[in-house]
C-alpha positions as CSV (number, residue, x, y, z in Angstrom):
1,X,89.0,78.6,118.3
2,X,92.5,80.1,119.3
3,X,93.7,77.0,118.0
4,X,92.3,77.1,115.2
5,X,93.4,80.7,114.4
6,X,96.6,79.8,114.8
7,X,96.7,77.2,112.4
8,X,95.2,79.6,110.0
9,X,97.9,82.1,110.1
10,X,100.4,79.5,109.5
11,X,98.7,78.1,106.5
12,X,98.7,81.7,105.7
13,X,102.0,82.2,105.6
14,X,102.6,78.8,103.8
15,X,100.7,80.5,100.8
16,X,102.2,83.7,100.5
17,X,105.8,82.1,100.5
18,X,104.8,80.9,97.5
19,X,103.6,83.5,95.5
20,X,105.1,85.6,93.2
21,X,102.8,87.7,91.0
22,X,100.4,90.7,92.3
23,X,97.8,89.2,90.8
24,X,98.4,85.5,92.8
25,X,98.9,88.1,95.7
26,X,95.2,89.5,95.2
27,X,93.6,86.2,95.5
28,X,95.9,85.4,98.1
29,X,94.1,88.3,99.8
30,X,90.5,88.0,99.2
31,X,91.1,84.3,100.3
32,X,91.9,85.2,103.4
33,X,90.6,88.8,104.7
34,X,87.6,89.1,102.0
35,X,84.4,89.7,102.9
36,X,83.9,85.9,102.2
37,X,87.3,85.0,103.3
38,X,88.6,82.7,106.3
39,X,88.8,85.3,108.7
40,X,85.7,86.8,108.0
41,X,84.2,83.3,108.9
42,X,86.0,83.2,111.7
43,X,84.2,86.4,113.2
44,X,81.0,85.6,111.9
45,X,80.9,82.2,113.9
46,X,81.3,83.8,116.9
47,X,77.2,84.9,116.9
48,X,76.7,81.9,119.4
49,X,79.8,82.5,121.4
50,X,79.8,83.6,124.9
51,X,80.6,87.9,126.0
52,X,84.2,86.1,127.3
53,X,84.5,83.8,124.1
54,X,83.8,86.9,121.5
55,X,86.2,89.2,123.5
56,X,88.8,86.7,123.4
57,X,88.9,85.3,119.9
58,X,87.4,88.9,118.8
59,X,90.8,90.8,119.7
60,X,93.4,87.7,118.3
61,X,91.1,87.9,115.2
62,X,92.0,91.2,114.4
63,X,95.2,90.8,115.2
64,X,95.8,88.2,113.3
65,X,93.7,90.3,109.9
66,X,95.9,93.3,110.6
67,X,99.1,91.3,110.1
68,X,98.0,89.6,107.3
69,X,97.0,93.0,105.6
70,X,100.5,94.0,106.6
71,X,102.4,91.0,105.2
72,X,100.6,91.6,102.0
73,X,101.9,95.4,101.3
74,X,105.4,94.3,102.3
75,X,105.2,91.2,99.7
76,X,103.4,94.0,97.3
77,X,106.6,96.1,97.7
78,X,109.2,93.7,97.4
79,X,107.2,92.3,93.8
80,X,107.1,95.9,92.5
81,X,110.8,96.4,93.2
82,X,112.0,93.0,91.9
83,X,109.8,93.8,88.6
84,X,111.6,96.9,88.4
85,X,115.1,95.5,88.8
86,X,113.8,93.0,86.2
87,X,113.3,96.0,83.6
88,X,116.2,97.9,84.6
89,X,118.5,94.5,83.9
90,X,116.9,93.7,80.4
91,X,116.9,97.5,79.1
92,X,120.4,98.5,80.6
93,X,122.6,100.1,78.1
94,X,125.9,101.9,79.6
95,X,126.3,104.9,77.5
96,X,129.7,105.5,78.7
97,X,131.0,102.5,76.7
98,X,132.3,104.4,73.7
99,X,134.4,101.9,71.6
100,X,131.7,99.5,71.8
101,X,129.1,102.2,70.6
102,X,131.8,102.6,67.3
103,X,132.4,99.4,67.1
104,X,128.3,98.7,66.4
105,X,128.8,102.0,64.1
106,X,127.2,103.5,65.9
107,X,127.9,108.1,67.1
108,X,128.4,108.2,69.9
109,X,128.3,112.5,70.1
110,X,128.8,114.6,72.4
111,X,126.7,117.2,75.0
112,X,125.5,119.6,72.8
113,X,126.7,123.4,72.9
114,X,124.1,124.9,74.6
115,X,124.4,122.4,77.5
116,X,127.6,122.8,77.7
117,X,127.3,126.8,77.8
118,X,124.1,126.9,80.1
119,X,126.3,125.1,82.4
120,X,129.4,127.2,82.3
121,X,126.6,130.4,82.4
122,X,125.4,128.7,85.3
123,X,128.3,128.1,87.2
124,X,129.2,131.5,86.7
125,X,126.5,133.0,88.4
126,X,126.5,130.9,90.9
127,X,130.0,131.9,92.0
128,X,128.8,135.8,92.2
129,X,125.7,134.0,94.8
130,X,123.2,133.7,92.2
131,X,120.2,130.9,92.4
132,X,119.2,128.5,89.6
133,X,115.6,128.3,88.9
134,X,112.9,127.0,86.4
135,X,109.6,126.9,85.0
136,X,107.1,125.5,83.0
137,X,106.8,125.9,79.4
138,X,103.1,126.0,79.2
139,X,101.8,129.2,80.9
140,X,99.2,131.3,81.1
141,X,98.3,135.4,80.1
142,X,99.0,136.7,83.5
143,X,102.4,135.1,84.3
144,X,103.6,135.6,80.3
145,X,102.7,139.1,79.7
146,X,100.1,141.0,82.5
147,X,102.2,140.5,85.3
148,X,105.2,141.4,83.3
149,X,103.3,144.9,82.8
150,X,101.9,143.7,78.9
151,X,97.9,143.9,79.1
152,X,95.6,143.3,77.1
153,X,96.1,144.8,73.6
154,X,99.2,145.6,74.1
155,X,101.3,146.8,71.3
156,X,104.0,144.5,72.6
157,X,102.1,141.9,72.2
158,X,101.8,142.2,68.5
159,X,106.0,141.5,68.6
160,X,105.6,137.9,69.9
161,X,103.9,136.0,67.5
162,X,102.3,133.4,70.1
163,X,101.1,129.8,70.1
164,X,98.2,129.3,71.8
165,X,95.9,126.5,72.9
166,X,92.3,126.2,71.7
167,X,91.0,128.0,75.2
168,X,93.0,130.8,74.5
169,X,94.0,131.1,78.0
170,X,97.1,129.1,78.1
171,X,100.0,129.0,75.6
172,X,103.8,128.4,75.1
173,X,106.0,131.1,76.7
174,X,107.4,133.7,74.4
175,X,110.4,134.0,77.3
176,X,111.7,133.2,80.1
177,X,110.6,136.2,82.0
178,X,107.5,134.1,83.1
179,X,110.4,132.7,85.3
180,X,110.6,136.2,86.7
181,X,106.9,136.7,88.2
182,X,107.4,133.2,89.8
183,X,110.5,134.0,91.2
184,X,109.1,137.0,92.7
185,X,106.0,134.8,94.3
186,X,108.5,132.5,95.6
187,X,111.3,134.3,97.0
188,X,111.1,137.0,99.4
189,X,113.8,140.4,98.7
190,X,116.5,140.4,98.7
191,X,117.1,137.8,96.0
192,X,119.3,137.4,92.8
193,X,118.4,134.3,90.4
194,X,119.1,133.1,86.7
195,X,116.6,131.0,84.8
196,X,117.4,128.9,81.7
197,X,114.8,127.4,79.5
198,X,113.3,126.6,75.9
199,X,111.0,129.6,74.5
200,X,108.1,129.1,71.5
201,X,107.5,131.5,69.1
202,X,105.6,131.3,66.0
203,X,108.4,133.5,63.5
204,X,110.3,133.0,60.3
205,X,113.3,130.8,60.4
206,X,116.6,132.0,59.0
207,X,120.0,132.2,59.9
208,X,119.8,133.8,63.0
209,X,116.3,132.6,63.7
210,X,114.5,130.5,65.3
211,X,110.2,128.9,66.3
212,X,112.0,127.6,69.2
213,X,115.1,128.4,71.2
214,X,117.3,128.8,74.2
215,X,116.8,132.2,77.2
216,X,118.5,132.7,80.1
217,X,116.5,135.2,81.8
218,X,118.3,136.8,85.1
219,X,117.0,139.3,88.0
220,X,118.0,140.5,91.5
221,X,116.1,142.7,93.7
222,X,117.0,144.1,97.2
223,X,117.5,148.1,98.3
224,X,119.0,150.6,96.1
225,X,119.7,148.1,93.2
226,X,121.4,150.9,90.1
227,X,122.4,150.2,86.4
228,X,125.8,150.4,87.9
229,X,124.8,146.7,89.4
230,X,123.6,145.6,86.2
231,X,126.5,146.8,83.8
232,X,128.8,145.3,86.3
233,X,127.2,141.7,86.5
234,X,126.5,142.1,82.4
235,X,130.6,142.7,81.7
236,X,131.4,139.9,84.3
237,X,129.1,137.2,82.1
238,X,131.0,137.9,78.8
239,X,134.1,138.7,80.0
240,X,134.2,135.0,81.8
241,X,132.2,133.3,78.4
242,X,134.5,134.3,75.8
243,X,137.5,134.5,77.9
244,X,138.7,137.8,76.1
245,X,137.8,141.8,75.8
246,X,134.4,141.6,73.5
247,X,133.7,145.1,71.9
248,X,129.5,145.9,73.8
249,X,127.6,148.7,72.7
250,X,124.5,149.6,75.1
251,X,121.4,151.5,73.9
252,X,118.2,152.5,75.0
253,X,115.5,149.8,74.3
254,X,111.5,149.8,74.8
255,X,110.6,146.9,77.0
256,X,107.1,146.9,79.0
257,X,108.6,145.0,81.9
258,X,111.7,147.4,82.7
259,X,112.5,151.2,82.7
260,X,114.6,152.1,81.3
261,X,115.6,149.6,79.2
262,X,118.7,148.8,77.2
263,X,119.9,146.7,74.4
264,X,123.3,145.4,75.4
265,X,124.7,144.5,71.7
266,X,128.3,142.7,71.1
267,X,130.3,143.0,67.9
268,X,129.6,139.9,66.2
269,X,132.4,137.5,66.1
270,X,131.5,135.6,63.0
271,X,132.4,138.6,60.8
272,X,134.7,140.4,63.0
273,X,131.6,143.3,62.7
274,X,132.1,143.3,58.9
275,X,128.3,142.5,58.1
276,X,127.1,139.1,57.6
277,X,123.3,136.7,57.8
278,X,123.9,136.0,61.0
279,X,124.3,139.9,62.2
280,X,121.8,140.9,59.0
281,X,125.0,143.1,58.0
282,X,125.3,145.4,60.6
283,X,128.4,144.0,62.7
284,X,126.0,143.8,65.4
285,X,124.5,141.0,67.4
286,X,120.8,141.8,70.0
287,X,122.3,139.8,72.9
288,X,121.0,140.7,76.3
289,X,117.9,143.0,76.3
290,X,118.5,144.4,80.0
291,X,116.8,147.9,82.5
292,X,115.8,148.0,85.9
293,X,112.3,146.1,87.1
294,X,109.4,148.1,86.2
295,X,107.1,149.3,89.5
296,X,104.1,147.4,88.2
297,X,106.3,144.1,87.5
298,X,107.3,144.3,91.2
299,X,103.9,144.7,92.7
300,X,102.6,142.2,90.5
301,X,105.6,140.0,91.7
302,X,104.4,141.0,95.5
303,X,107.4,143.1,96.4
304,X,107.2,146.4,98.3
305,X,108.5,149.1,95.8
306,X,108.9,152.2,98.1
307,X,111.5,149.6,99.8
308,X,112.7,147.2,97.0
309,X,114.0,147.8,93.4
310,X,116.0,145.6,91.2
311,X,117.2,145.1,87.4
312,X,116.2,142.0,85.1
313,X,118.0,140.5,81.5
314,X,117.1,138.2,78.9
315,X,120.0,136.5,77.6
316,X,120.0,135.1,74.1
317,X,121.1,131.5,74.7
318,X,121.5,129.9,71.1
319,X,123.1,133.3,69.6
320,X,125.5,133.4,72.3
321,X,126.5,130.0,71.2
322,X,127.1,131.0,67.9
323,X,128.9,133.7,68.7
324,X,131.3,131.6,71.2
325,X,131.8,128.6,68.7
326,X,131.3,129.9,65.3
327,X,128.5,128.7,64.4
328,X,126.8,130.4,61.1
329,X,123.5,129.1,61.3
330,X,120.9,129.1,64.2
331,X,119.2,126.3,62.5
332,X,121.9,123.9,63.3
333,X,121.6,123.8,66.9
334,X,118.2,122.6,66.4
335,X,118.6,120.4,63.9
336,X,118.8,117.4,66.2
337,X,121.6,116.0,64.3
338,X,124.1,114.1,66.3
339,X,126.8,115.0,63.6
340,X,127.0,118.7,65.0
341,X,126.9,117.2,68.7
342,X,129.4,115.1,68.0
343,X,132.1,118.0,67.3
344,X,131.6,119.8,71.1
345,X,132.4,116.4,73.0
346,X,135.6,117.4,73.3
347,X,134.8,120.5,75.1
């Protein structure tokens, strides 16, 4: 019977050398270690076997199943991975190989600007010790507006035209201040981060708007945070972006989530602050709604407010493009044509 188990895992591994598809593998399997297979014959003769005899061939039996069973997953592995390579090999394109992109006449474009400036924005704030975070774009009521001190009805919620899903329970962030609240559950104080990310909002397109667009939303907590910390870090972001003195105006502003609140403005730089669509004639571009963290934002966040406080921004992404390359027209950022791309791959 030893013998004979021997012989079997030998023809075993015969077969398997040969195979080369999962589904050859299976049988190869159920041949072998079903519940009909060769081993389990093996341990069913053994009913008239002595105690000694059962022990014996018993043990090497199950030895012999448990490498089989093991020699199977590796040979599973090594398929998946050779049918992988086998995909990888017959869709391969290397992007990188511009002349032969024109050549085929084809545009080969560039990164488009808001990459390119999320990435300089990021960097930036990294240097002064910042963290980079994320989050999803589908959220629900408490992380989008009651932990950011909106309730129910609201008024502010009446200025965010919203999409929502059929249960009414989930919808597409209106900012990227839900990034805030799971900050907050994430990270313990003290804590300075910056999150980038897509926004949805059901409004009007024109020239300086937008159903969906780009936010950089930014916060730091820890003890006796001021609007002196804020100003400072808010002048160090433009001043590094635009390489150059930018005229800023900063007035109060009504935001649930911070008190007090501010709009920091900038003198729009397509019209030199003459008026034009982009500004809606006043000289004037909303950039970075800003105010220190509103009490009920931090306990809702978890943090301890007779110890903590701390300042939050939300950074237009897509007008500060505009305003650092010129560009008239929100509309063609998000056009998805690879013309516009193509003119920032210099950068």
């Amino acid at each position: 019977m030893l013998e004979k188990l021997d012989d079997l895992m030998s023809e075993f591994q015969t077969a398997l050398s040969a195979v080369i598809t999962k589904p050859e593998l299976f049988d190869l399997k159920a041949e072998y270690v079903g519940k009909k297979g060769k081993v389990s014959s093996i341990l069913k003769s053994l009913k008239d076997a002595t105690n000694e005899e059962r022990k014996t061939v018993g043990a090497k039996t199950n030895t012999i199943k448990e490498a089989i069973l093991k020699a199977i997953d590796e040979k599973v592995a090594l398929i998946e991975i050779e049918e992988i390579n086998a995909k990888l090999e017959k869709n391969w394109q290397d992007i990188t190989l511009n002349d032969i992109i024109k050549e085929n006449g084809l545009n080969a474009a560039g990164y488009h600007p808001v990459t390119l400036v999320q990435r300089e924005i990021e960097d930036i704030f990294i240097s002064m010790g910042f963290e980079i975070l994320d989050g999803p774009h589908i959220e629900d009521e408490f992380h989008n507006f009651e932990a950011l001190n909106i309730p129910k009805n609201h008024p502010a919620r009446d200025m965010q035209d919203t999409f929502w899903f059929k249960d009414m329970e989930h919808l597409l962030r209106t900012h990227t201040s839900t990034i805030q609240v799971r900050g907050m559950e994430s990270h313990k104080p003290p804590f300075k981060f910056v999150g980038p990310g897509k926004v949805f909002r059901c409004e009007t397109m024109d020239a300086s708007h937008e159903m969906v667009f780009h936010q950089l939303e930014g916060m730091m907590v820890g003890e006796n945070i001021s609007t002196a910390n804020l100003i400072f870090f808010m002048k160090k972001l433009l001043s590094e972006i635009f390489k150059s003195d930018i005229n800023v105006r900063l007035r109060p502003g009504f935001f649930p989530f911070v008190e007090p609140g501010f709009e920091l403005d900038i003198e729009c730089l397509i019209c030199k602050g003459k008026g034009c669509s982009v500004c809606k004639q006043v000289g004037w571009v909303e950039l970075l709604p800003c105010g220190m963290t509103h009490p009920k934002v931090l306990e809702a966040g978890g943090i301890d407010t007779t110890k903590y406080n701390g300042f939050a921004f939300g950074l237009g992404l897509d007008r500060l493009v505009m305003m650092r390359y010129m560009i008239d027209d929100i509309r063609h950022i998000h056009s998805g044509d690879l013309r516009f791309s193509e003119q920032f791959k210099e950068y």
